[in-house]
C-alpha positions in Angstrom: 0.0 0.0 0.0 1.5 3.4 -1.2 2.3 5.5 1.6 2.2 8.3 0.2 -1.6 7.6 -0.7 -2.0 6.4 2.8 -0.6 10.1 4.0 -3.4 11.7 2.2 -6.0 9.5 3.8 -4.9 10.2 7.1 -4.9 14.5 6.0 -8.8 14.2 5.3 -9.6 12.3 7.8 -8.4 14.2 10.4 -9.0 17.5 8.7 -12.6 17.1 7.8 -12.2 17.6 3.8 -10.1 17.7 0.7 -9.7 21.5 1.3 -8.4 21.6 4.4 -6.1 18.3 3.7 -4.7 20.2 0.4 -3.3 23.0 2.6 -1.4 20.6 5.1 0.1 18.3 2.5 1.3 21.7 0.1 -0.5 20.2 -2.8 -3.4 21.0 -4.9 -7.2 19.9 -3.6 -7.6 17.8 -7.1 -4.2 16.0 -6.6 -5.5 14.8 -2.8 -9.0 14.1 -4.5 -7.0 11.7 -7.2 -4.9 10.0 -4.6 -7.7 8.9 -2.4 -9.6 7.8 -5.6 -6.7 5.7 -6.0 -6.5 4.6 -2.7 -10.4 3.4 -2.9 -9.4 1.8 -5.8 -6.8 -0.5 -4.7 -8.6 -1.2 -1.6 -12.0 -1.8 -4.0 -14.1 0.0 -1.0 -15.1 3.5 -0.6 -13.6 5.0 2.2 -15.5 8.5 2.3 -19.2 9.3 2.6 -19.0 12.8 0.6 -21.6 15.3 0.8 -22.1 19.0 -0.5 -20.9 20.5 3.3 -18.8 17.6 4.4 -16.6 14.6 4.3 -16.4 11.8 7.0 -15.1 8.0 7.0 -17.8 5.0 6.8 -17.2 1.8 8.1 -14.0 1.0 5.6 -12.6 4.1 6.5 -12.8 3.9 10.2 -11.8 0.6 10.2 -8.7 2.3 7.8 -7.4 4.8 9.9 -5.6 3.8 12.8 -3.9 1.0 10.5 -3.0 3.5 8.3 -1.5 5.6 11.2 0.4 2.8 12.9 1.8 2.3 9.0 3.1 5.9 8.9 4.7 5.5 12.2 6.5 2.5 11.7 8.4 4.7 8.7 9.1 7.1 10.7 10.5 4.8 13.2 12.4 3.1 10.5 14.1 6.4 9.3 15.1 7.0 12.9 16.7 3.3 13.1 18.8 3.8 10.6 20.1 7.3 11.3 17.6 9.7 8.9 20.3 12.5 9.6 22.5 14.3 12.4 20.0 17.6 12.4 17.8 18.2 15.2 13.8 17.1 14.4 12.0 20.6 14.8 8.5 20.4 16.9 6.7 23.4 15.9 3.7 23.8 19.0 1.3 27.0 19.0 -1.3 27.6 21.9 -2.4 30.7 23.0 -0.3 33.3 26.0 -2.5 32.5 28.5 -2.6 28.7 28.0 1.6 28.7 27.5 1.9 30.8 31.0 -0.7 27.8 32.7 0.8 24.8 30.9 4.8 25.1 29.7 6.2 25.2 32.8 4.6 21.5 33.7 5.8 20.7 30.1 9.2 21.8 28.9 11.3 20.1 31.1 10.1 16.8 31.6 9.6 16.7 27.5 13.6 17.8 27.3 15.0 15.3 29.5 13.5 12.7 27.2 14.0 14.3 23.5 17.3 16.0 23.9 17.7 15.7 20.4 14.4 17.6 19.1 14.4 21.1 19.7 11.0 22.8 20.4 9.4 26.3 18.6 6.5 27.7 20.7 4.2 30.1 18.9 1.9 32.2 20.7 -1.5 33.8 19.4 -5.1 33.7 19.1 -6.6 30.0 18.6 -8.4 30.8 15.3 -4.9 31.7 14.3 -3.0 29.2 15.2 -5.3 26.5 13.4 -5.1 28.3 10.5 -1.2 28.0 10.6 -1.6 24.8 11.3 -3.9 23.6 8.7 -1.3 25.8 6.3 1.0 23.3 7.1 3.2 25.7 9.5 2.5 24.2 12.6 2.7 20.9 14.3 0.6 20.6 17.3 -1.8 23.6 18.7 -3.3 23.5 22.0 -6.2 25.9 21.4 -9.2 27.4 23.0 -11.9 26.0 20.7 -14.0 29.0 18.5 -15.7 27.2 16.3 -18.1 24.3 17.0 -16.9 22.4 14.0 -12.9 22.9 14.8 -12.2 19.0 14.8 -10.0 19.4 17.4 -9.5 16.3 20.1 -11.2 17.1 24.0 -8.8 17.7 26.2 -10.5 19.4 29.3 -13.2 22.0 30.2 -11.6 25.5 31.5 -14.2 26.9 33.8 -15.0 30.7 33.2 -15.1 34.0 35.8 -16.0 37.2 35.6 -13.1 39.1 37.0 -12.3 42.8 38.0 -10.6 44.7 40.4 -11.1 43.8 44.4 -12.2 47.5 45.1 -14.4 47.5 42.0 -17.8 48.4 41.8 -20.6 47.5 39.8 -24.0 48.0 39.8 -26.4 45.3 38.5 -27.7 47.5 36.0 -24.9 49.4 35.0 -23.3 49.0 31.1 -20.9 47.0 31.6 -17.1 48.2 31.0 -15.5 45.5 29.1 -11.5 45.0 29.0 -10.8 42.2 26.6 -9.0 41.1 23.4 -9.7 41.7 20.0 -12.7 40.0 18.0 -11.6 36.6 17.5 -11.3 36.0 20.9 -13.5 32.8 22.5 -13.4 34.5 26.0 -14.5 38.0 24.5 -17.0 35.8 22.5 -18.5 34.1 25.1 -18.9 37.6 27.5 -20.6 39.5 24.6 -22.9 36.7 24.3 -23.7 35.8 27.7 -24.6 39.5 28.2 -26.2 39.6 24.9 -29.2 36.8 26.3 -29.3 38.7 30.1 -30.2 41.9 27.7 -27.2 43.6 29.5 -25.7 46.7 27.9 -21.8 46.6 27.4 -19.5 48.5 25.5 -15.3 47.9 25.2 -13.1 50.4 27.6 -9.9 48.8 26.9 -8.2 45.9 24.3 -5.0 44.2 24.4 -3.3 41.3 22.9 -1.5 40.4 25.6 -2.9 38.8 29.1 -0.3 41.1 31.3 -1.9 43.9 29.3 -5.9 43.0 30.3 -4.7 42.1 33.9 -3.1 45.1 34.0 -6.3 46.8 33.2 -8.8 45.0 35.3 -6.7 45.8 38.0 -6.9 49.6 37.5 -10.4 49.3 37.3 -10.9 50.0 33.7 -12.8 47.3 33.4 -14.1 43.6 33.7 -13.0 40.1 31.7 -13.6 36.7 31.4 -10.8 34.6 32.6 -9.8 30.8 33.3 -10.8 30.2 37.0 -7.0 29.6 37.7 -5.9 32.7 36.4 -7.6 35.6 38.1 -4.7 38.3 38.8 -3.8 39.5 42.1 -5.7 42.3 43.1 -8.7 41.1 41.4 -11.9 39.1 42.6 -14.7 37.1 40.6 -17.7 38.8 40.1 -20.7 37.0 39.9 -24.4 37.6 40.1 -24.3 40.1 42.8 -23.0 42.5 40.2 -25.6 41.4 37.7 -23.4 39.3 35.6 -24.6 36.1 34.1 -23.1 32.6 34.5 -20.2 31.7 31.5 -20.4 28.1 30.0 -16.8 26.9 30.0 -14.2 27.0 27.5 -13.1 23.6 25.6 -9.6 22.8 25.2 -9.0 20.9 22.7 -6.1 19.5 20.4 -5.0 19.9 16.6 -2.4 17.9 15.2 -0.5 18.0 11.7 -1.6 14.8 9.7 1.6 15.3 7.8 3.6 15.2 11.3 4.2 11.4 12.5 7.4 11.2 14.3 6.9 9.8 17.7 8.5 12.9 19.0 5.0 14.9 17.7 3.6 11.7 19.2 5.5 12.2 23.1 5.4 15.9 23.2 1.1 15.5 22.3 0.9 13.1 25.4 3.1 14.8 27.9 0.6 18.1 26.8 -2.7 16.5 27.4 -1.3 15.4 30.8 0.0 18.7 32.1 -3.8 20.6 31.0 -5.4 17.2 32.5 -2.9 17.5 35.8 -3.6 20.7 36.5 -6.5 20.6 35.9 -6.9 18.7 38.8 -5.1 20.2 41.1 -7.1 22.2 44.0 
C-alpha cells in the first residue's frame, strides 16, 4: 500500500475535507482528491461518505485509519533506526499566551530530558490563528481554546470561566458594563458578549489588548471587567458574579489539533506529555 496515498488519507480524515487536507500536504485539492480515488481503488471499498458540506469515514474508512497511522509511524520509526540524519527534528507547537503561562512550565522540562535531540518552537497567538497555521501546514501541534463548534480538534479538558475585575471595584447590577478584553476573534470575548447579549445587559469595550499582562493590567486599574480561566484571576482582582448582575459563563473547551503530515513519535510524546500537564492541573485544587 503506497504511503504516500496512505498520507493523504490520514490529512482528510483528520482535517474534515479535501480542502483543508490540500493546505497541510502543500498540494493541490484535485491531486488529494486523485490519490484517495486511487486509494479506494486498490482497496476496491469506498472509504468516504461525501456530501455538498462535508466529508467523514464510513465503516471502511474507520476501520482504515488507525492501521493506516500505525503504518506511517512504523516509517518514521524506520528512518530514525537507521540514522535519517545528524539535524535536530524541529516540533513546531502554537497555543495561546494564557494557556503557555498555565501549561509550559509543567511541560518543557520533563519533554527535554527525554527528547534532547528535538528542539521545540512555541508560537503564541489567538486560537483561530493558530489552526489556521496549522492547517497551512506551518504548525505541528496547537493547543487551542476551541472557537468554532466544528474545529475537529480532540477534547482535552473543560476551562471553567469567571468574571473578573478589580477587588475594590464596583458595579451595579444594571450598569453598562465596562469590558476590558482582546480583539474580536477571541473565545473568551465571544463568550462575554454573548452571555450578556441573552441577560439583555448593555456593554461596550473600555480597553483591548493582545497580551494577558496587558488585560490584567487593566482590570486591575479598574478600567474594566473580563472573562478569565478560573486559575488565572490576577492578584488584586476578585470574581464577580451575580451580585453585580453578571450572568453565569459556559466553560471553555480545550481541545487538540495535530498536523496529519507530522508522524514522528516525538509529535507523538510531546502531544501526550501536553494533554497530561492541562489534565494534571486541571486537577489540582
Amino acid at each position: 500500500m503506497n504511503l504516500d496515498l496512505l498520507r493523504a488519507f490520514v490529512a482528510v480524515a483528520e482535517s474534515g475535507g479535501f480542502s483543508a487536507a490540500a493546505r497541510v500536504l502543500n498540494r493541490t485539492q484535485s491531486a488529494v482528491s486523485l490519490q484517495i480515488k486511487r486509494l479506494e481503488a486498490q482497496l476496491a471499498a469506498p472509504l468516504f461518505d461525501r456530501t455538498s458540506r462535508q466529508v467523514v469515514l464510513n465503516d471502511a474508512g474507520g476501520t482504515l485509519l488507525p492501521y493506516a497511522r500505525r503504518l506511517l509511524r512504523l516509517q518514521e520509526e524506520a528512518r530514525d533506526a537507521i540514522g535519517r540524519s545528524g539535524d535536530m527534528e524541529v516540533l513546531r507547537l502554537g497555543l495561546p499566551d494564557e494557556q503557555a503561562q498555565a501549561y509550559l512550565a509543567d511541560l518543557l522540562a520533563p519533554f527535554a530530558r527525554t527528547h534532547p535531540d528535538v528542539q521545540l518552537s512555541i508560537y503564541c497567538d489567538r486560537s483561530d490563528l493558530l489552526v489556521e497555521r496549522l492547517l497551512d501546514g506551518l504548525l505541528d501541534l496547537v493547543l487551542a481554546i476551541r472557537h468554532d463548534p466544528a474545529s475537529g480538534g480532540e477534547h482535552v479538558a473543560n476551562e471553567p470561566l469567571v468574571w473578573v475585575g478589580a477587588e475594590n471595584l464596583t458595579l451595579s447590577a444594571r450598569a453598562r458594563v465596562p469590558l476590558a478584553v482582546h480583539a474580536e476573534g477571541c473565545p473568551y470575548r465571544a463568550e462575554a458578549v454573548s452571555q450578556l447579549g441573552r441577560r439583555g445587559r448593555r456593554w461596550h469595550v473600555t480597553f483591548t489588548s493582545q497580551s494577558p499582562t496587558g488585560i490584567n493590567l487593566a482590570i486591575q486599574a479598574g478600567l474594566g471587567i473580563t472573562v478569565k480561566a478560573a486559575r488565572s484571576v490576577p492578584e488584586g482582582c476578585r470574581v464577580l458574579g451575580e451580585a453585580e448582575g453578571l450572568p453565569p459563563l459556559a466553560p471553555a473547551i480545550a481541545e487538540l489539533h495535530r498536523n496529519p503530515a507530522t508522524t514522528s513519535l516525538a509529535a507523538d510524546a510531546l502531544a501526550e506529555q501536553l494533554v497530561t500537564a492541562v489534565r494534571e492541573q486541571r486537577a489540582r485544587p
